[in-house]
C-alpha positions as CSV (number, residue, x, y, z in Angstrom):
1,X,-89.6,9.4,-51.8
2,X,-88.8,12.4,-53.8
3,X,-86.9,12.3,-56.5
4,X,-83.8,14.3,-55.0
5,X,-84.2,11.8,-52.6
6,X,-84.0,9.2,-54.9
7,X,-81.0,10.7,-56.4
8,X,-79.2,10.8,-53.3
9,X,-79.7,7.4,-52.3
10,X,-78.6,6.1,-56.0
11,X,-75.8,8.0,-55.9
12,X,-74.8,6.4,-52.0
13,X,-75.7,2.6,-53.7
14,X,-72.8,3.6,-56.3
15,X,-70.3,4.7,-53.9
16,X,-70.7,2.0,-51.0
17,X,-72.4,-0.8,-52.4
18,X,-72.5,-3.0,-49.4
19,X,-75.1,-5.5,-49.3
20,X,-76.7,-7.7,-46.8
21,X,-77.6,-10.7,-48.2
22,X,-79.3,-13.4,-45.8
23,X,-77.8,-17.1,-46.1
24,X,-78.8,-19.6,-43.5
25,X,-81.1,-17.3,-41.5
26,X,-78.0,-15.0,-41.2
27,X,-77.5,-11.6,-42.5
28,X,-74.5,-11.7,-43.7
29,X,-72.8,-8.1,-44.9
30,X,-71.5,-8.6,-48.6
31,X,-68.8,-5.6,-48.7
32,X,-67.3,-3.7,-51.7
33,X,-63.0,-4.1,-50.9
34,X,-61.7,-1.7,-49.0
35,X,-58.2,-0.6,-50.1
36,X,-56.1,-2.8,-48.4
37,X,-58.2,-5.7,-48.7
38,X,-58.4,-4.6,-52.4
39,X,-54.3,-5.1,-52.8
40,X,-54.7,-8.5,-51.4
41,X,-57.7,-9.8,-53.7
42,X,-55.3,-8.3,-56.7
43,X,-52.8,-10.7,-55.6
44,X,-55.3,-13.6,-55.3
45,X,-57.2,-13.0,-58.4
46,X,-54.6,-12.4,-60.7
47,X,-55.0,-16.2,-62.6
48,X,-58.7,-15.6,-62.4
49,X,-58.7,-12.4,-64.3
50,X,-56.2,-13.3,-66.6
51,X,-58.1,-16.3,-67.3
52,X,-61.6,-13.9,-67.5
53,X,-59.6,-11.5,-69.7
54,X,-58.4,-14.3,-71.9
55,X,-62.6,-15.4,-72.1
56,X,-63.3,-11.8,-72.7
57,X,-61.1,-11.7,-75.8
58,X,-62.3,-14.9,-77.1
59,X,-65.9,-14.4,-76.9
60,X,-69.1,-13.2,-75.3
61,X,-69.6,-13.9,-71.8
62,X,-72.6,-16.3,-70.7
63,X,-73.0,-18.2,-67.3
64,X,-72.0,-21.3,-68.3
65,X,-68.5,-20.0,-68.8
66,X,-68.3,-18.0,-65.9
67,X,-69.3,-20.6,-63.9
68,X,-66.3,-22.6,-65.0
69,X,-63.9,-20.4,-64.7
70,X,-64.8,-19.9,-61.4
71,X,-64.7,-23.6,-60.4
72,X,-61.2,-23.3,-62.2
73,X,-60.1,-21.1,-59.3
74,X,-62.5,-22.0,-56.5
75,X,-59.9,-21.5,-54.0
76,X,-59.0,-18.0,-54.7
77,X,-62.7,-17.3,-55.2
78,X,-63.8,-18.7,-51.9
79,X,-60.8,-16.6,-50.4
80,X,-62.1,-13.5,-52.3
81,X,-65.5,-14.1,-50.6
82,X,-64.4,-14.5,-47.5
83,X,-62.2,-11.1,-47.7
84,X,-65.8,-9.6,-48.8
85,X,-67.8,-11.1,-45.4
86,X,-65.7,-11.0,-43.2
87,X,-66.9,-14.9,-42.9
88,X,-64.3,-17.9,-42.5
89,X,-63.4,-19.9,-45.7
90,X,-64.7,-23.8,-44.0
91,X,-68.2,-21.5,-43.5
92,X,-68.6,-20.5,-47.0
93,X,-67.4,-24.0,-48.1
94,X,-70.1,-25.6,-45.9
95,X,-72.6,-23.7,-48.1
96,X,-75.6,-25.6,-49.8
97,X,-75.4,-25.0,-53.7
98,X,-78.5,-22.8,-53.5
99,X,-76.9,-20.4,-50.4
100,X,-73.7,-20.8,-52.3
101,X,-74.8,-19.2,-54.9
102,X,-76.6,-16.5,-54.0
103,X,-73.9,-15.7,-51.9
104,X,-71.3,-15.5,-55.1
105,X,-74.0,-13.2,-57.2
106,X,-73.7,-11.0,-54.3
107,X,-70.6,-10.9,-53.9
108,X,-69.9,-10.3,-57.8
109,X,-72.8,-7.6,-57.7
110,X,-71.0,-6.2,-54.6
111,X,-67.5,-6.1,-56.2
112,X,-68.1,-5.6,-60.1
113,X,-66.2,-2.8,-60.3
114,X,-63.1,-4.2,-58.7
115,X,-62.9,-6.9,-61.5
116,X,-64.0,-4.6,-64.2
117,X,-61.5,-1.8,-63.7
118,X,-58.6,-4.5,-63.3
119,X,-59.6,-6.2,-66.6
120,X,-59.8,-2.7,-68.3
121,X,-57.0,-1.0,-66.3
122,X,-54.8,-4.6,-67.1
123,X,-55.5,-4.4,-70.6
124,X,-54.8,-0.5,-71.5
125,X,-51.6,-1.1,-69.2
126,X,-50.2,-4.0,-71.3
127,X,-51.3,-2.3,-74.6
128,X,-48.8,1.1,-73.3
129,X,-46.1,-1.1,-72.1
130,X,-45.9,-3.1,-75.8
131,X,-46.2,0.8,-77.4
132,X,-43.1,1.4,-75.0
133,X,-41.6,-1.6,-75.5
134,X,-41.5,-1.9,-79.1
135,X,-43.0,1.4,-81.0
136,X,-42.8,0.5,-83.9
137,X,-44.6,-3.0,-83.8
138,X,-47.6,-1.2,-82.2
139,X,-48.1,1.3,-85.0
140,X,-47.8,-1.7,-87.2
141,X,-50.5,-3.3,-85.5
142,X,-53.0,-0.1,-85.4
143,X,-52.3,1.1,-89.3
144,X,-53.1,-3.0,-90.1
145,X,-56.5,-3.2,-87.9
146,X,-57.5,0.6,-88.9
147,X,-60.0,0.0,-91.8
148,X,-59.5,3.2,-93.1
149,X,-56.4,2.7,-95.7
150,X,-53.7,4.8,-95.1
151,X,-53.1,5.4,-99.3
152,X,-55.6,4.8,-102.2
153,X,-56.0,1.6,-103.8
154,X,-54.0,0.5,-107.1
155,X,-55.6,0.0,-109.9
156,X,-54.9,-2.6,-112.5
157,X,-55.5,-0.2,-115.3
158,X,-52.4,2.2,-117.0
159,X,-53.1,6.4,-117.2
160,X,-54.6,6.6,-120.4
161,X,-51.4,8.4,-122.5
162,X,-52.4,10.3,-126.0
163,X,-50.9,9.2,-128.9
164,X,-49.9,13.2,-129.4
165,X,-47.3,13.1,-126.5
């Protein structure tokens, strides 16, 4: 493969990044959301990504937490699944624990950019609305995390004055 060719099929693995996966014997088409199915995942994760936003803001990531924030909304993540597959909830359910999840890694592979531009799309949204909401309290809040300080320093020592004046 040249590299132009290369090129050209990185760039189509960014654009559609559908992937068959096979679980049970079965290739099974893992598929990024299309638009509409894209507005009705938003409604369905909403808790989940407020909850992965909230994680986010607390800490670093690891698997152990993302794990249980995805058993904290199984259903709407088993629902989010099936929207991707095209497969019936009671299938995906029926899963071993192994098929299970390689099917979820897939899926999150398959649909990273969904979750990421709603975390970062959610969070510069909220930040405008506070600015809009209440100007003042959000320059408050950016002069008091800016490290640079906005005036010099006082000093506990007085201007040296000469005895002359």
């Amino acid at each position: 493969m040249t590299e132009q060719q290369h090129d050209a099929a990185s760039d189509a693995e960014i654009l559609f990044p559908d992937e068959f996966v096979t679980i049970e014997g079965e290739a099974v088409l893992v598929r990024e959301f299309r638009y509409l199915e894209g507005l009705r995942a938003i409604a369905l994760a909403r808790p989940l990504l407020n909850s992965l936003a909230e994680l986010l803001e607390g800490s670093e990531i690891d698997a152990l937490a993302l794990d249980g924030l995805i058993a904290e909304h199984y259903t709407a993540w088993i629902e989010l699944i099936s929207i991707s597959t095209a497969q019936p909830a009671a299938w995906i359910e029926g899963l071993s624990s192994r098929e299970g999840q390689l099917l979820s890694m897939t899926f999150w592979r398959v649909n990273a950019r969904f979750f990421m531009e709603r975390l970062v799309f959610g969070g510069a949204l909220a930040r405008t609305m506070q600015q809009m909401v209440n100007p003042a309290h959000s320059q408050k809040s950016a002069s008091a995390s800016s490290s640079t300080p906005s005036s010099s320093p006082a000093t506990a020592a007085t201007p040296a004055t000469s005895a002359d004046d």
